[in-house]
VOPAGU-2260 file (C-alpha; in pm, 1 decimal, decimal comma):
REM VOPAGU-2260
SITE   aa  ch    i         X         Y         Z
SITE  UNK   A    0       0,0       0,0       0,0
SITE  UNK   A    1     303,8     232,9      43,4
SITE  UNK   A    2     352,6     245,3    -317,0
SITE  UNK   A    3     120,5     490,4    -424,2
SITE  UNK   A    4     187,7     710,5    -205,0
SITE  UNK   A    5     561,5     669,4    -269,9
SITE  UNK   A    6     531,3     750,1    -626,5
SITE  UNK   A    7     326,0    1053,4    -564,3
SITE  UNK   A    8     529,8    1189,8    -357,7
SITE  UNK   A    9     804,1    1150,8    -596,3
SITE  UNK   A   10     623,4    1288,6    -876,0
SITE  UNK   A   11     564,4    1585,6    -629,2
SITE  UNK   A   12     929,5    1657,0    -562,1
SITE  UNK   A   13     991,2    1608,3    -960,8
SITE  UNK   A   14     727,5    1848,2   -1041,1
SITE  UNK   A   15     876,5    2114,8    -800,1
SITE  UNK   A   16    1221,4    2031,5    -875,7
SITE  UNK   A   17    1136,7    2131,9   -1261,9
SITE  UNK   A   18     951,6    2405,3   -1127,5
SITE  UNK   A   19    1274,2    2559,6    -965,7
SITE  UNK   A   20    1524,2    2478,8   -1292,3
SITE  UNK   A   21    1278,3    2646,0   -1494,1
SITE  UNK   A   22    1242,5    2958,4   -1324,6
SITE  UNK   A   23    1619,3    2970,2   -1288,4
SITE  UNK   A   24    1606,1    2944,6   -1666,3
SITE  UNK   A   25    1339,6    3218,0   -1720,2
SITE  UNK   A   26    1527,2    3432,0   -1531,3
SITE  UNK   A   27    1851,3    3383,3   -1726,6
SITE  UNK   A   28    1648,7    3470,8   -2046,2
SITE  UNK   A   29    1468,0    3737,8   -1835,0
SITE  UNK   A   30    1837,9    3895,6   -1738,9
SITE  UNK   A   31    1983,1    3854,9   -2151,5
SITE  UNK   A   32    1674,2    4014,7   -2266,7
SITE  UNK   A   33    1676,9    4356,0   -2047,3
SITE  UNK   A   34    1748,9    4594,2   -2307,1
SITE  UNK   A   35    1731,5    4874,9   -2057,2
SITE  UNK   A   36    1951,5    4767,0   -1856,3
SITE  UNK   A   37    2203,7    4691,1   -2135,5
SITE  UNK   A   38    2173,4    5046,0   -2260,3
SITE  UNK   A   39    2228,6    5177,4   -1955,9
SITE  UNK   A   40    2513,5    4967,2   -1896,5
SITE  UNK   A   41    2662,0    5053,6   -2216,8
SITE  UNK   A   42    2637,6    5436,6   -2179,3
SITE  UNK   A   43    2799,2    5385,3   -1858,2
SITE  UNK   A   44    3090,4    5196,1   -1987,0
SITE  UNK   A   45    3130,3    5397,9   -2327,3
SITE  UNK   A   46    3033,2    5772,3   -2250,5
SITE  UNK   A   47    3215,9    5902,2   -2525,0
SITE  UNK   A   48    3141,8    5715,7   -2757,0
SITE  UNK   A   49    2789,6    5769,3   -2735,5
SITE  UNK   A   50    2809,9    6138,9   -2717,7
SITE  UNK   A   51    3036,4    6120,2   -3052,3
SITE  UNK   A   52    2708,4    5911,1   -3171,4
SITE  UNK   A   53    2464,7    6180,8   -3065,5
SITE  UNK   A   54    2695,9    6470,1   -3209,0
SITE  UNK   A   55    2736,2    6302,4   -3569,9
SITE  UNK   A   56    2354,4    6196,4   -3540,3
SITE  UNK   A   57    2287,9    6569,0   -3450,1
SITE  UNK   A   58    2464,6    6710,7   -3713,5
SITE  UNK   A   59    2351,5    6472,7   -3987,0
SITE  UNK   A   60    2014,0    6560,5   -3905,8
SITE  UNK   A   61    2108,7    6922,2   -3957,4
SITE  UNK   A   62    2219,0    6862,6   -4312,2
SITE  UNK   A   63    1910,4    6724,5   -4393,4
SITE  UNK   A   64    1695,2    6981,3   -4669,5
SITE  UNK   A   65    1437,5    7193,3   -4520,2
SITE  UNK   A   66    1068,6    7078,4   -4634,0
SITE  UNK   A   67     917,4    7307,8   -4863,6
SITE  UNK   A   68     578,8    7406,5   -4787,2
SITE  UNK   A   69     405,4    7360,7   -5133,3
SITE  UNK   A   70     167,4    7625,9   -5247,5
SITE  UNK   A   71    -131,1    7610,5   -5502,3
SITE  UNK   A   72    -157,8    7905,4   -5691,7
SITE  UNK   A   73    -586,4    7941,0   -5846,6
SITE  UNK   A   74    -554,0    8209,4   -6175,9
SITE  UNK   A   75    -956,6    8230,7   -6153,4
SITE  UNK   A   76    -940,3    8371,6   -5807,6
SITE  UNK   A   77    -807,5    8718,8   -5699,8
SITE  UNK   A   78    -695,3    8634,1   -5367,6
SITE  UNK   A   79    -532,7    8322,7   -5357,5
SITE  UNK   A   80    -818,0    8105,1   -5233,2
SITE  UNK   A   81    -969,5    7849,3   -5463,5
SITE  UNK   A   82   -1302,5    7932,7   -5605,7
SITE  UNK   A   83   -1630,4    7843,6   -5453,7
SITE  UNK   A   84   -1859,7    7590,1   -5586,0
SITE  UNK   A   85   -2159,1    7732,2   -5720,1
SITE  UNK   A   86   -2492,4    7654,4   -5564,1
SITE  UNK   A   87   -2815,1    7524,8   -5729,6
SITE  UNK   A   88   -3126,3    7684,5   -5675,4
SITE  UNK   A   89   -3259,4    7412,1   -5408,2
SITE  UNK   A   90   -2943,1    7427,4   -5199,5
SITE  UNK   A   91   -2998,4    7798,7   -5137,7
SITE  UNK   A   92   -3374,9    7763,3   -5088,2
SITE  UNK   A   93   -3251,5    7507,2   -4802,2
SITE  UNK   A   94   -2953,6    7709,6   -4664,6
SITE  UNK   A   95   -3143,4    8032,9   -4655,9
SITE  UNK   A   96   -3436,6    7859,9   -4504,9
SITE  UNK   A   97   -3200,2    7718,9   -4242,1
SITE  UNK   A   98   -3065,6    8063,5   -4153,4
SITE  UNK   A   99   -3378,6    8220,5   -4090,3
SITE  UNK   A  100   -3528,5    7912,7   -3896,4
SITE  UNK   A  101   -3196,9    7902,8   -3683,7
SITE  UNK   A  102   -3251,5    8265,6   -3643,7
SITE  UNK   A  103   -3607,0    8210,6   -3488,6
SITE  UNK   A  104   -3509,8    7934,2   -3246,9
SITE  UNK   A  105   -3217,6    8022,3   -3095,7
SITE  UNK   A  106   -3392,6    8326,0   -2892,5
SITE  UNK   A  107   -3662,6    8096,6   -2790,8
SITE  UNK   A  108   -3398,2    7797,2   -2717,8
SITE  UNK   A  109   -3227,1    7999,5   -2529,4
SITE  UNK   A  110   -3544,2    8152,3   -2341,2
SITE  UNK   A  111   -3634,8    7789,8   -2226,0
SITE  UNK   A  112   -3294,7    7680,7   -2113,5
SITE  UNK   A  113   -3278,0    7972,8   -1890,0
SITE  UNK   A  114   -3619,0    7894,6   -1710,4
SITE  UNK   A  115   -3531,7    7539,5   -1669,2
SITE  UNK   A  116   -3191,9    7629,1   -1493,6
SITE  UNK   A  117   -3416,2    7913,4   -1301,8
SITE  UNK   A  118   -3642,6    7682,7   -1203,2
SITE  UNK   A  119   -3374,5    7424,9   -1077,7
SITE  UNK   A  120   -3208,3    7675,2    -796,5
């Protein structure tokens, strides 16, 4: 009857053993893989040679042409801008009929809103 337990237990102490040598090994990898820390140790170790990096990579960049903004140029338009799209009849029906509607309700939109907060003090 001792048997069973026997092997359990040693398929316990198997498991954890595992357990240990692979979290030794994941934290080898873990170590090897900390760029950070590699950086950091590296600017440590070679200042100077990073800043002579940085300088060259700084003045490369400098050399580097300026963008040019580019810039459209209309001839049917006097200043500059393109010309507007003309309108048909039924979109300015709609747009003037939206002005003077919006011109009607915003006095009385404003009218209620300033009861309602009134009335909530």
């Amino acid at each position: 009857m001792a048997q069973p337990d026997d092997e359990k237990r040693q398929l316990i102490e198997q498991l954890a053993n595992t357990r240990l040598e692979l979290n030794q090994h994941a934290a080898v990898v873990r170590s090897d893989l900390d760029v950070n820390r590699r950086v950091s140790n590296s600017i440590r170790k070679h200042t100077w040679g990073w800043v002579g990096f940085a300088a060259i990579f700084g003045w490369l960049l400098s050399r580097l042409p300026a963008r040019k903004k580019k810039i459209y140029i209309h001839a049917s338009s006097t200043d500059g801008r393109p010309p507007k799209p003309k309108k048909s009849f039924g979109a300015f029906f709609l747009g003037q009929a939206w002005n003077v509607g919006w011109t009607i309700a915003k006095p009385l939109l404003t009218a209620y809103l300033a009861k309602r907060i009134a009335e909530k003090d």
